[in-house]
C-alpha positions in Angstrom: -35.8 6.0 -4.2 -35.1 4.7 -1.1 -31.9 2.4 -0.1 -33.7 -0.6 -0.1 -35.7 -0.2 -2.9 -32.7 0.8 -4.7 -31.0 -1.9 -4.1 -33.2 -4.7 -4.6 -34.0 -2.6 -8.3 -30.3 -3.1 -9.0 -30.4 -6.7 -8.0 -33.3 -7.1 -9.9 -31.4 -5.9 -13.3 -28.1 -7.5 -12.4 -30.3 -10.6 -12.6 -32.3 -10.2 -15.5 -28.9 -9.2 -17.2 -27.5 -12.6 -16.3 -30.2 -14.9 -17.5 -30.0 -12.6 -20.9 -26.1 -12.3 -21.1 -26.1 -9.2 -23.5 -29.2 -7.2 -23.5 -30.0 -3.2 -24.3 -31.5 -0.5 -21.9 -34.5 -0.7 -23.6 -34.9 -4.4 -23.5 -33.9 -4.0 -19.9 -36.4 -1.6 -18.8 -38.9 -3.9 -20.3 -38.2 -7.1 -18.6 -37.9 -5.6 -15.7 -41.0 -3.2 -15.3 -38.4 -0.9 -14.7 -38.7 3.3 -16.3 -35.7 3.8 -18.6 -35.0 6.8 -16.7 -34.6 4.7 -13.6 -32.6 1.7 -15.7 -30.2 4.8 -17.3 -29.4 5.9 -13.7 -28.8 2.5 -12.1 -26.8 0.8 -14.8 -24.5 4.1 -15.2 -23.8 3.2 -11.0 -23.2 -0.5 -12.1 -20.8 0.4 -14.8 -18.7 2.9 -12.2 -19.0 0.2 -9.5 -17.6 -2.3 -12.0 -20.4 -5.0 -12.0 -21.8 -4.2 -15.7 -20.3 -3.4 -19.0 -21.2 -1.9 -22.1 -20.5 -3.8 -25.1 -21.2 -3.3 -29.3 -23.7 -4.7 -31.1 -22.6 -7.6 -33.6 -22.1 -5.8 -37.1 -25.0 -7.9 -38.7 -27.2 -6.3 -36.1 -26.2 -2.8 -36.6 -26.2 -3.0 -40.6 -30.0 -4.7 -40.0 -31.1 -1.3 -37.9 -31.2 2.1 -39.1 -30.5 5.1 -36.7 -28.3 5.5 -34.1 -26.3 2.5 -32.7 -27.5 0.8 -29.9 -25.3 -1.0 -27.1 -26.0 -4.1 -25.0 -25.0 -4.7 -21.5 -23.2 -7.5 -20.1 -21.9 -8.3 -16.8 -18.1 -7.5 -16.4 -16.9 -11.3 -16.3 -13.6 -10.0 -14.1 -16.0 -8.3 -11.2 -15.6 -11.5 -9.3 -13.9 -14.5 -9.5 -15.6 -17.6 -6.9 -15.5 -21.3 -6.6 -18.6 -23.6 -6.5 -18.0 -27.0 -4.8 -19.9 -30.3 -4.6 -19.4 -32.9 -2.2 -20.3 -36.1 -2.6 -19.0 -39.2 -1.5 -15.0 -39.1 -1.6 -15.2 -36.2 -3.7 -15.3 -32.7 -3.5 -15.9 -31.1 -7.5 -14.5 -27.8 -7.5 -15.4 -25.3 -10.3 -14.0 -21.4 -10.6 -16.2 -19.3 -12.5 -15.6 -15.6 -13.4 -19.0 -12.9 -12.9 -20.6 -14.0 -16.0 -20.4 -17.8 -14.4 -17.9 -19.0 -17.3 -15.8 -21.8 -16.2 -12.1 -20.6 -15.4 -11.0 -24.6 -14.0 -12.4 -27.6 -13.1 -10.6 -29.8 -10.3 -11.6 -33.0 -8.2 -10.4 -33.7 -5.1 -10.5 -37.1 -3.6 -10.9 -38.1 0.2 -10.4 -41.3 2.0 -13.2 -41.2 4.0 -17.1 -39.9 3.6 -18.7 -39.2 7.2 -16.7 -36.0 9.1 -16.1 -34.0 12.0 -16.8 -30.1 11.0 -13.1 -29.7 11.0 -11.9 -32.7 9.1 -14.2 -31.3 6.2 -12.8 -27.5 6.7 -9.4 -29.5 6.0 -10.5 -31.2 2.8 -12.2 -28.0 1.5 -9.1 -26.0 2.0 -7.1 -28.6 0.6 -9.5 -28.7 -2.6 -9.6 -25.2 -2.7 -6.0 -24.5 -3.0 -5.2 -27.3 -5.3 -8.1 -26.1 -7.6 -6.4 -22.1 -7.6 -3.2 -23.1 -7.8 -3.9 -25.4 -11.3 -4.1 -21.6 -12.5 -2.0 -19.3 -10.5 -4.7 -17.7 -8.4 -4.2 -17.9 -4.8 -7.5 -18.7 -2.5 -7.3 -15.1 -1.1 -8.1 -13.9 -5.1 -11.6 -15.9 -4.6 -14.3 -13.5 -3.6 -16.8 -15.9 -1.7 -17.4 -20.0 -2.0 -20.5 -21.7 -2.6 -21.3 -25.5 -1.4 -23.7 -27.6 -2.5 -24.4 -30.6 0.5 -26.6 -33.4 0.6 -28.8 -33.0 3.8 -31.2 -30.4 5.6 -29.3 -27.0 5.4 -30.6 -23.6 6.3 -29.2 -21.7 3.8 -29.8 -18.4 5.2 -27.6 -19.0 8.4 -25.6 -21.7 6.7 -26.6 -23.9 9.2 -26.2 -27.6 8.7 -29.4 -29.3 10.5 -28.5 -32.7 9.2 -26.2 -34.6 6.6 -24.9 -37.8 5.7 -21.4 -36.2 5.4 -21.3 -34.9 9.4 -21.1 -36.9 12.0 -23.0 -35.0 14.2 -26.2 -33.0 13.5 -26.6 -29.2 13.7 -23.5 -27.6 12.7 -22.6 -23.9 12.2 -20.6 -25.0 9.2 -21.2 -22.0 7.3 -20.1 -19.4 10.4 -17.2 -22.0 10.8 -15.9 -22.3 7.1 -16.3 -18.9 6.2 -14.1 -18.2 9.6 -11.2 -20.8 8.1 -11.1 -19.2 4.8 -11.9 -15.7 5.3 -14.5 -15.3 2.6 -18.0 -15.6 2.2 -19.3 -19.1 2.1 -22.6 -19.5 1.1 -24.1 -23.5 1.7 -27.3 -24.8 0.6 -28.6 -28.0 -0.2 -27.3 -29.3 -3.1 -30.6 -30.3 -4.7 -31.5 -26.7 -4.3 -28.3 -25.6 -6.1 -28.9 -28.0 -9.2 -32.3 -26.0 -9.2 -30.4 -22.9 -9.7 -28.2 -24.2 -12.2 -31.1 -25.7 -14.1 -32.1 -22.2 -14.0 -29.6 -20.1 -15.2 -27.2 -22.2 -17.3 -30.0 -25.3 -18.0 -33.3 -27.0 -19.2 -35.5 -24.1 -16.7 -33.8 -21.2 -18.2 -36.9 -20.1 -19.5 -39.6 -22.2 -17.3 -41.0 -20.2 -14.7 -42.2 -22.8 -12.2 -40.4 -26.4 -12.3 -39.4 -28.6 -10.0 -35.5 -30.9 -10.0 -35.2 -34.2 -8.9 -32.0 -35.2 -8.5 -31.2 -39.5 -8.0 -27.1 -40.3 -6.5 -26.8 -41.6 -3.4 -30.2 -40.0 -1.8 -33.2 -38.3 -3.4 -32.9 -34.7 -4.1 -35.2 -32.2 -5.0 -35.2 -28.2 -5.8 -38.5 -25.8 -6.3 -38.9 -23.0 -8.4 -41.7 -20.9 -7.9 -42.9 -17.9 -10.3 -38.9 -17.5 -10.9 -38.0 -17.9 -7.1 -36.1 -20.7 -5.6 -38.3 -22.5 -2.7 -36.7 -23.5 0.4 -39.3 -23.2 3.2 -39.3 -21.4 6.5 -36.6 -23.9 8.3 -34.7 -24.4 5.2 -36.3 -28.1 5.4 -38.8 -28.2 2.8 -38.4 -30.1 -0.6 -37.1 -32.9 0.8 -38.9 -35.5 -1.5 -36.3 -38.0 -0.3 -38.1 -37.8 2.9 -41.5 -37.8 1.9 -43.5 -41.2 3.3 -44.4 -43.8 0.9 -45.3 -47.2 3.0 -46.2 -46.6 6.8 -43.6 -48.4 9.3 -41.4 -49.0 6.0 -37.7 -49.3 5.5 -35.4 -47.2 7.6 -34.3 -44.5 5.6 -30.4 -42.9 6.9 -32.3 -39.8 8.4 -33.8 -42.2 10.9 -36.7 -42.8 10.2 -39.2 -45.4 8.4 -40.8 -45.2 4.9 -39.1 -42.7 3.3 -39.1 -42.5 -0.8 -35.1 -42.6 0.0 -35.1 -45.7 1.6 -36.6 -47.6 -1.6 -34.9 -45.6 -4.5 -30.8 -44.5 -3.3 -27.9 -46.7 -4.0 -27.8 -47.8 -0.3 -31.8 -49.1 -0.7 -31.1 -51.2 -3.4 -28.0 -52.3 -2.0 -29.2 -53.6 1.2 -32.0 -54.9 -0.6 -29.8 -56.8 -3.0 -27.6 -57.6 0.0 -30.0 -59.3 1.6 -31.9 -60.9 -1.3 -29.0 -61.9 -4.0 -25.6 -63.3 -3.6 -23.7 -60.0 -5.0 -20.1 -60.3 -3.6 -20.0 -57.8 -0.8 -16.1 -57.2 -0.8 -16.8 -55.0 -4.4 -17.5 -51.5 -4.5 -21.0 -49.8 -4.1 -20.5 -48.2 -7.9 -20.1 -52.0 -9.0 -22.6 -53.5 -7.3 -25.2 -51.1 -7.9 -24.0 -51.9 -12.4 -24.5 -55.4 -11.0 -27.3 -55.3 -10.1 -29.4 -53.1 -12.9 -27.6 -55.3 -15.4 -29.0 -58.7 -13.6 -32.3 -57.1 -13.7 -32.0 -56.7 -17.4 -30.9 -60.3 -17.9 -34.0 -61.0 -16.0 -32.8 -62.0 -12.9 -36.5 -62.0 -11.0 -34.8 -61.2 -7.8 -32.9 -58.4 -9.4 -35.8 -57.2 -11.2 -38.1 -57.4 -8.0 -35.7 -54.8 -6.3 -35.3 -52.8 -9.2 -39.1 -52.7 -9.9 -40.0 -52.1 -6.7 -38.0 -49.1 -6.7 -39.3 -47.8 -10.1 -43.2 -47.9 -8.7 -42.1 -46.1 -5.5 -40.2 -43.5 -7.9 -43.5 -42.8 -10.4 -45.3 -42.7 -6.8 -43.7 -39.8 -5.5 -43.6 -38.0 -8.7 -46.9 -38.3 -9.0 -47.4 -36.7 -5.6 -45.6 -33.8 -6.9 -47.5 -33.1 -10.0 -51.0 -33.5 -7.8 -49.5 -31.3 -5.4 -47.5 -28.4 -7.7 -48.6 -28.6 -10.8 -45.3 -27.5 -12.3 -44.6 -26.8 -16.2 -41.4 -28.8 -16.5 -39.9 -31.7 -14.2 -36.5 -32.6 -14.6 -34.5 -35.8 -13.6 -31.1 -35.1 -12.7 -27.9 -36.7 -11.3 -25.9 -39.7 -11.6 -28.3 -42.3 -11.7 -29.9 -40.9 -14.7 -27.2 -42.9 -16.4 -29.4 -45.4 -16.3 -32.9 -46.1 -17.6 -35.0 -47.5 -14.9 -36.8 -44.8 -12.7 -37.8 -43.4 -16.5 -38.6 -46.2 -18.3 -41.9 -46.2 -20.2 -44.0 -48.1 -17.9 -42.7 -45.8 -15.3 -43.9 -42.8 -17.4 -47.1 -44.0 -18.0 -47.9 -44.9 -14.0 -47.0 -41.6 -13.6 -49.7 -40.2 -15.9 -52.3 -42.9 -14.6 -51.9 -41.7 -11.2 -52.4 -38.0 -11.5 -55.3 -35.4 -11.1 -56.9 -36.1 -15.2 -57.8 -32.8 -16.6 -58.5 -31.9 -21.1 -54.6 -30.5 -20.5 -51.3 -32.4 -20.8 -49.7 -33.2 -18.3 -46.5 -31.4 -17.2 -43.6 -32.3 -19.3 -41.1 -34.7 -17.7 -37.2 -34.1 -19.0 -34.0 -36.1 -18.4 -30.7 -33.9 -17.5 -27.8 -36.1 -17.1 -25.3 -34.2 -15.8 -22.4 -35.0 -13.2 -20.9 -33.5 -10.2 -19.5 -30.0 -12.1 -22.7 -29.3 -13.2 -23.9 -29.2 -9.4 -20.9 -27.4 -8.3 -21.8 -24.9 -11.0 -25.1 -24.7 -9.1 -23.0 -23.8 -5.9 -21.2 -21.4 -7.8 -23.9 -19.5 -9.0 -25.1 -19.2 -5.6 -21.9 -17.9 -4.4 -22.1 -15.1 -7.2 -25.5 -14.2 -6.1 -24.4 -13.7 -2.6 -21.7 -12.1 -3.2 -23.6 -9.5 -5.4 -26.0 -9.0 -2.8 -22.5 -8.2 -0.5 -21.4 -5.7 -3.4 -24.7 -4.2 -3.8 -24.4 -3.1 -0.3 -21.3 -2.0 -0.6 -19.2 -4.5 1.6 -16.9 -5.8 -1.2 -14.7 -4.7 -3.7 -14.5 -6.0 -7.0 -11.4 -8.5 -7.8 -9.7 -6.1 -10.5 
């Protein structure tokens, strides 16, 4: 077996040993299309090189089966040890998470500001980083890489920032640049993508094969996953559903341009709309107004529920657009404004089914996922422990202890 071949094999079961969290040899080699001579030899090199461990069966199962004992494999939890961070806002969710992706701490870091320089955010990350370690004694040096999750167009390959609301200037080497600050691997993605991933492996797509994320805070989000395989495109630009055009010449949308889905369903839509069109006291907080204004619109304010319905028919638009154009199994709504019930209400639903391709087949199920800013950092974490493998599977890391 070749190196590469090898290697991407070992991957392949690593993975397939995460999604299962305990599974046998046998089971392995099935999953995985893999011989069981070929699984025997590569797990015994995961067990040496620390990634894997063998663990007993529950005694239930062994009294049920006759013959000799079987064992499951796990990953070793204490392989690695990274941090996963979402930022958002004034925020910047930090989660640690051992190899297995259990949570070791959970920390939130506040900022004053939300538009930076590349260096001013290097600043708050460190600072969030080694607040978040030392809540539990670990110094940022015991961290074996860093994930980020960032609103915005990010190749995630390079870890190349092309544009975000968080920057102040466009096209950053943010990756090269943070992972020089902190001397660890930094893997950045978009964070849409990374709520994919955790949907994936720790949520509702654990088992879907293709399904797509949509993800509602202060811009629209969205993540691909294809046969099992996390889409990104060729620039690292695609799935940007935000950015998708719903009225020519429309509303300008914070990436510029006019007619974006963003520019009629984010907070900062339906705050200049309500802005512009209500007499909502402007000195209050964007959280506040935006409660303001849903809860106007369910008092049945008409100019409240013009904005808000407006919104809600450009929402079932786009997801339309998605169903006509992927098909998926499962669509799920995540992120903060799935708190609230209006881009799902029932009417919403139904426009959506109206306005699809009709075939004798249901249509692809739609699921709600209200989860907050861990959950995404989570995301980023997992991405970090999948870089990091693919740093230990060549052989350019050592395991933490």
């Amino acid at each position: 077996m070749n190196a590469d071949l090898k290697i991407q094999s070992r991957k392949i079961i690593l993975d397939t040993i995460r999604k299962a969290e305990r599974i046998a040899r046998i089971d392995l080699a099935r999953d995985t299309n893999i011989s069981q001579a070929t699984v025997t030899t590569l797990t015994a090199e995961l067990i040496r090189q620390g990634l894997i461990e063998e663990v007993s069966r529950d005694e239930e199962t062994e009294r049920s089966q006759r013959g000799r004992p079987r064992v499951d494999l796990k990953l070793r939890s204490a392989a690695f040890l990274v941090a996963g961070l979402k930022i958002a806002g004034l925020t910047i969710s930090v989660v640690i998470v051992d190899f297995e992706g259990k949570v070791v701490h959970e920390y939130k870091h506040q900022m004053d500001q939300s538009i930076f320089q590349a260096d001013e955010m290097i600043k708050q990350i460190e600072m969030a980083l080694a607040a978040a370690t030392a809540s539990v004694d670990l110094p940022v040096a015991g961290l074996s890489a860093i994930g980020i999750g960032i609103a915005g167009v990010v190749d995630a390959n390079r870890g190349f920032v092309h544009w975000s609301p968080l920057f102040k200037k466009r096209n950053i080497e943010f990756g090269t640049q943070l992972s020089a600050a902190l001397k660890k691997p930094v893997f950045i993605d978009n964070d849409a993508n990374l709520v994919a991933m955790a949907e994936q492996y720790l949520g509702l797509g654990r088992n879907v094969t293709d399904f797509i994320v949509v993800t509602i805070e202060s811009g629209v989000g969205m993540g691909i996953v294809v046969n099992n395989q996390l889409y990104r495109g060729i620039r690292g630009c695609g799935a940007e559903f935000g950015h998708i055009k719903v009225q020519l010449d429309g509303a300008l949308c914070r990436c510029g341009q006019r007619g974006c889905l963003e520019a009629y369903v984010a907070d900062y839509a339906l705050l200049r709309e309500a802005s512009i069109s209500t007499e909502q006291a402007n000195d209050a907080s964007p959280e506040k107004r935006i409660l303001d204004l849903l809860a106007d619109a369910r008092r049945g304010d008409p100019t409240a529920q013009s904005i808000v319905r407006r919104s809600s028919r450009m929402f079932a638009m786009g997801l339309s657009n998605l169903v006509n154009i992927f098909d998926p199994q499962l669509i799920i709504l995540s992120g903060e404004r799935m708190q609230f019930d209006h881009l799902y209400a029932e009417d919403v639903m139904a426009s959506i089914k109206d306005s699809i391709v009709q075939i004798d087949a249901d249509p692809p199920e739609i699921a709600i996922h209200k989860w907050g800013d861990f959950m995404w950092a989570r995301g980023a974490a997992t991405f970090a422990l999948h870089g990091v493998t693919d740093i230990a599977l060549r052989g350019k890391v050592e395991h933490v202890v």
